[in-house]
N, C-alpha and C positions, 0 to 999 in steps of 0.2 A: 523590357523582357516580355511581357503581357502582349504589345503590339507583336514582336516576332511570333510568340507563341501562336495568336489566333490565326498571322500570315500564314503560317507552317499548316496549322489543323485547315485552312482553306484550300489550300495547296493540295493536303490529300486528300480533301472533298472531292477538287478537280480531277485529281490522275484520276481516284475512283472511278468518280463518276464518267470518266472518257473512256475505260477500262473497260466498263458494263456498257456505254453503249456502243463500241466497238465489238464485246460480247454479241448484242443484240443485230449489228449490220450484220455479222459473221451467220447468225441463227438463221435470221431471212434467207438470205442468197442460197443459204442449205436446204430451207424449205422449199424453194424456188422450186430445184430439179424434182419434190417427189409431188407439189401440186402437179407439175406440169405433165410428171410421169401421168400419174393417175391421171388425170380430167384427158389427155392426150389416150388412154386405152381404151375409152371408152365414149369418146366423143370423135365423130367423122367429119366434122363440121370446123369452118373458122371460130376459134375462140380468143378471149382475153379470160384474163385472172390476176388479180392482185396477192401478191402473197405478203407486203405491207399490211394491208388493210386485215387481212385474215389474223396475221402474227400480234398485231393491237385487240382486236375485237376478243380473241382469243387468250390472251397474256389476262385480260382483266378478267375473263369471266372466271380462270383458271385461282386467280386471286383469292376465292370462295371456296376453292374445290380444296378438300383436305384428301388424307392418303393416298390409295392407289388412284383416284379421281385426277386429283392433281396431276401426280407424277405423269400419268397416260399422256396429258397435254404436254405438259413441259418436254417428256423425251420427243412427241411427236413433232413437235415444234424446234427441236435444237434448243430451250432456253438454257438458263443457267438454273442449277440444281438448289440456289438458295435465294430467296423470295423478297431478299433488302437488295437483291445484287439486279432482279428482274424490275423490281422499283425501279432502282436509282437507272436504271438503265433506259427505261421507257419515257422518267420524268426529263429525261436530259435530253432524250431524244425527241421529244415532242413539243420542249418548249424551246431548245436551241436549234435545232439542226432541220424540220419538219414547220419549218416557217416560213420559206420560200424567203429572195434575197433582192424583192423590187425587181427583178427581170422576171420572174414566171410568178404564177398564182398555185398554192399547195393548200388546200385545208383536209385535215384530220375530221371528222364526222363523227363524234361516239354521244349517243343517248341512249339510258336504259328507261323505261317505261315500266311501271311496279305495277300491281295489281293494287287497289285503295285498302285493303285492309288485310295487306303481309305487309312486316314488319323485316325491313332490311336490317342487319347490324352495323353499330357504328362506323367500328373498320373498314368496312367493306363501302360505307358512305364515303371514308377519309380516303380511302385509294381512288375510288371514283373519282373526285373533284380534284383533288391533289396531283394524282401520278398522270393520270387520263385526261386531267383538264375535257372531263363528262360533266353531266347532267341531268337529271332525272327527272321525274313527273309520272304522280298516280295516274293510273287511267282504269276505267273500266272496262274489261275485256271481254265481257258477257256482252253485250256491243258491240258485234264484230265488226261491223260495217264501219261504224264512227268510228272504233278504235284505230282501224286501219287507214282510215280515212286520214285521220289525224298525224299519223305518224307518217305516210307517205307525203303529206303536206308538209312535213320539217325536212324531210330527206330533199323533197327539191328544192325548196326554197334555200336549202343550205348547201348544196350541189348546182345551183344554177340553172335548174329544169333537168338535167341529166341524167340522175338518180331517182327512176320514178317508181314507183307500183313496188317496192321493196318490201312491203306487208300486206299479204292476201289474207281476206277476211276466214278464210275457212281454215288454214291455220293455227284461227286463238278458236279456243275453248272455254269451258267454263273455269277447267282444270289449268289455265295457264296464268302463271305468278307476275312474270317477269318477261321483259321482251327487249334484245338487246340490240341496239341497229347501230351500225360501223359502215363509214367509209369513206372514200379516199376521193378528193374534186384536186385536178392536175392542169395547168394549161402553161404553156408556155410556149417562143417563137423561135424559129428556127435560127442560130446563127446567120445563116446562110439562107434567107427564102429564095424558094422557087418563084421562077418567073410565069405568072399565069398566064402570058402569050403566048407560054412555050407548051404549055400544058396541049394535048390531044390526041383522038381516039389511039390508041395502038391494041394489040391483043396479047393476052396473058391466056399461059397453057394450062391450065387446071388438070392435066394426067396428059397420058399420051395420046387419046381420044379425041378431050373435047378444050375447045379454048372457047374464051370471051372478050368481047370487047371491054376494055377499060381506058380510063381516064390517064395518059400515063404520064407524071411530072418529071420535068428537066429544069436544069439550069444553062444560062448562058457561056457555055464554053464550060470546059472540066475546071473543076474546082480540086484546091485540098483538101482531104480526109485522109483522119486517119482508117487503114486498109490493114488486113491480115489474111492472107493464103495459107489455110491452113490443111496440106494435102493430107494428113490423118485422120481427117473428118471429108476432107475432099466437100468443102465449104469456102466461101468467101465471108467475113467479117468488114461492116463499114459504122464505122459511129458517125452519126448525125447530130452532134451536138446543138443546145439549144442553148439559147440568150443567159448568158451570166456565168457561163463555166461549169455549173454546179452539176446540171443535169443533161442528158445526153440520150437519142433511143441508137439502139444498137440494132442492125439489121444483118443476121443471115442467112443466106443465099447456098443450099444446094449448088456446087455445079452441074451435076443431075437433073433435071427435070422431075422427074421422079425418084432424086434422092431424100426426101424430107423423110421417111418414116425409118432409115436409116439414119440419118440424123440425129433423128429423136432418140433412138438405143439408145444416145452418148449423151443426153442433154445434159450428164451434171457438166461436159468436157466443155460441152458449149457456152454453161451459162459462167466458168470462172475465168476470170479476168485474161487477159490475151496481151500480149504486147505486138506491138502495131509499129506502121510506120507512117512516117505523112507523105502522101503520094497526090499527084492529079489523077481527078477519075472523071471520066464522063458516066455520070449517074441518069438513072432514070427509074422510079419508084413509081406504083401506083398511087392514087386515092382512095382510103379504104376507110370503112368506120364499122366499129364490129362492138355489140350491143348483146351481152351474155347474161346469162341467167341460168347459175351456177350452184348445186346442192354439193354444198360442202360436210352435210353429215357423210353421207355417202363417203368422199372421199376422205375424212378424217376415218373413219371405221377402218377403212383399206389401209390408214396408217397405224392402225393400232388402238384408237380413240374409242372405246365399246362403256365404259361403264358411265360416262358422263351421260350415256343416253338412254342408260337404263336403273329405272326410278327405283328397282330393288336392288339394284347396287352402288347410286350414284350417291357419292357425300357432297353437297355441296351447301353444307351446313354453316359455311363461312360466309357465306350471303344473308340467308335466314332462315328460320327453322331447325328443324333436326333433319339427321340421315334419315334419307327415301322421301322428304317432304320435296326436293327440288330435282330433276333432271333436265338437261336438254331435250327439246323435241324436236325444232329442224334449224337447221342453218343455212341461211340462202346469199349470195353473194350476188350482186349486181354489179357488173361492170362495163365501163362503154370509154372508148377511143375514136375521136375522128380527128386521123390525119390529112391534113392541104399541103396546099403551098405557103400559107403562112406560116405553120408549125402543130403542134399537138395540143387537143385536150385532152383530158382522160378523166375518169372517176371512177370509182370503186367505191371571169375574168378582165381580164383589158381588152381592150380593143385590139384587132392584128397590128400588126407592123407591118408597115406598105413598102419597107424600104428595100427595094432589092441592091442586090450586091453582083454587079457584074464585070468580073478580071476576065481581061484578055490576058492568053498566057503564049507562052514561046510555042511556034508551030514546028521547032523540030525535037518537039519531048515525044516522047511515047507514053501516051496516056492508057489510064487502064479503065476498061469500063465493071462496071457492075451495074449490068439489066438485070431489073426483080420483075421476071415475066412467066416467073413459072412459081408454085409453091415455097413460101420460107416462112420461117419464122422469126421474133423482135422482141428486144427488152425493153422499158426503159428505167434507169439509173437515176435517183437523185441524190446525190454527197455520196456516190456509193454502193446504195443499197436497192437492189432491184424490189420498184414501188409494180410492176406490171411486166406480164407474160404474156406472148400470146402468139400465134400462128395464121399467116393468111393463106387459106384453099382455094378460096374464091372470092377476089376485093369489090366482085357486084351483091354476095348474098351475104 
């Protein structure tokens, strides 16, 4: 009876625990549309953004924030309204699912950096190490140059070179406690690589003015994908799945040339799941790699986020100290993508895979193409949960 009993109490560990972090897939993909809203109003420019990395970096710091502090994160973020549910949700997610699966490489990035003489609270040590599988380390911050120096040297070294200059020295102050650095290192191959013989110059439209030469990749004869026409958005949707099932980037395609910024109006329409079919396409995508550098105060403000960042209003007494002793001061997000013909990295690995894959298929199908030769934008998905956003304007700058 004792063995059934603990079977049972395990049992609702799991549903729970699937429960929260199927809560938390849900929260992202929600956050998705109003990152991208915002950073998209205000930026003219190709970007990436993670809103994984943002939803983790932020879920812990929120950990600390008591009252309206808190709450401001959590509604801005979609989280769950009760703080064992946001746990169990992040610990499940980060230790089961955020592991990548022997075909791609995934690492989570979280280190907080203390000031040597503030005094973190215990809890606030136990969800770090626990829920966050984080780590910490005093530093002196009055040292702006070594401090920054220091913590740039962990970001790459645990990013792969990718994730660089993520701490600028003029940033820490005397006045600063605590310094929280998050982020996301992605690589994986394409199901399906591109053949680099095939690879060569063609030209992509940047508006109706002016085009560029780019690099534009094919495959040997149209392939299957899965494909979605979706004439209400007056868009083409194509997933690119990548080595293992798990993960996949998703590309769409204006059929406009200069349809993307009406596109955009719709993004939450764009970014929820689509049913597709599997079709031949003769595809042809650039090579792009797009390298951002993202003030996420800014746009958390624009979601609502105002008291975490200001030190007469900010509680964030669950870290250390009293109320007004701690507030945010900036948030910066680094993020960087370059797609080939092997497949994708990203950050916010192994070596390529040289294998290409080349079907000949029946010459009396009707294949469908999808050329990315004018403005679109790309997710990409892993088990789910959009780990990266972003838009390409121009796949040379």
């Amino acid at each position: 009876m004792k063995h059934l009993l603990y079977f049972l109490a395990l049992l609702r560990a799991s549903v729970s625990d699937e429960i929260a972090r199927q809560e938390l897939t849900t929260s992202t993909n929600l956050f998705s549309e109003d990152l991208y809203k915002t950073i998209a109003k205000t930026s003219a420019k190709t970007f990436l953004a993670s809103p994984l990395s943002t939803e983790i970096a932020l879920a812990l710091a929120q950990t600390g924030c008591k009252g309206e502090t808190g709450e401001e994160i959590r509604s801005s973020l979609f989280l769950p309204t009760s703080q064992s549910d946001i746990e169990s949700g992040f610990s499940t997610l980060l230790t089961n699912y955020l592991t990548g699966n022997g075909f791609y490489t995934l690492h989570t990035l979280n280190k907080i950096y203390v000031r040597r003489n503030f005094q973190v609270k215990e809890n606030f040590k136990r969800v770090v190490k626990q829920v966050f599988r984080s780590e910490s380390q005093r530093i002196d911050f009055t040292k702006r140059a070594k401090a920054a120096q220091s913590m740039n040297k962990w970001a790459e070294k645990n990013s792969r070179n990718r994730i660089r200059n993520i701490a600028v020295p003029n940033s820490l102050t005397a006045r600063t406690r605590m310094v929280f650095l998050n982020g996301l290192y992605f690589r994986a191959n394409w199901s399906k690589p591109f053949q680099l013989s095939l690879t060569r110059k063609d030209v992509f439209h940047v508006n109706s003015t002016t085009s560029v030469p780019v690099d534009m990749m094919r495959q040997n004869g149209a392939q299957l994908y899965n494909v979605f026409e979706n004439p209400a958005l007056d868009a083409q949707f194509l997933e690119l799945p990548l080595r293992g099932d798990e993960a996949s980037m998703v590309l769409v395609l204006p059929n406009s040339p200069n349809g993307l910024a009406i596109l955009e109006s719709q993004i939450g329409k764009v970014l929820e799941p689509f049913e597709s079919n599997l079709d031949y396409v003769n595809l042809a995508v650039p090579k792009f790699r797009i390298d951002t550098r993202i003030n996420l105060k800014f746009v958390l403000k624009n979601l609502g986020v105002n008291k975490a960042f200001d030190l007469s209003q900010a509680d964030c007494s669950g870290i250390g100290g009293k109320k007004g002793d701690l507030a945010i001061s900036e948030i910066f997000q680094k993020s960087f993508i370059d797609v080939g013909e092997g497949g994708v990295e990203a950050s916010a690995g192994t070596d390529d895979d040289e294998t290409l894959v080349i079907n000949t298929t029946p010459n009396f199908r009707n294949f469908k193409d999808f050329v990315a030769d004018h403005p679109f934008l790309f997710y990409v998905k892993i088990k789910k949960i959009i780990a990266f956003v972003g838009r390409v304007l121009d796949p040379t700058v």
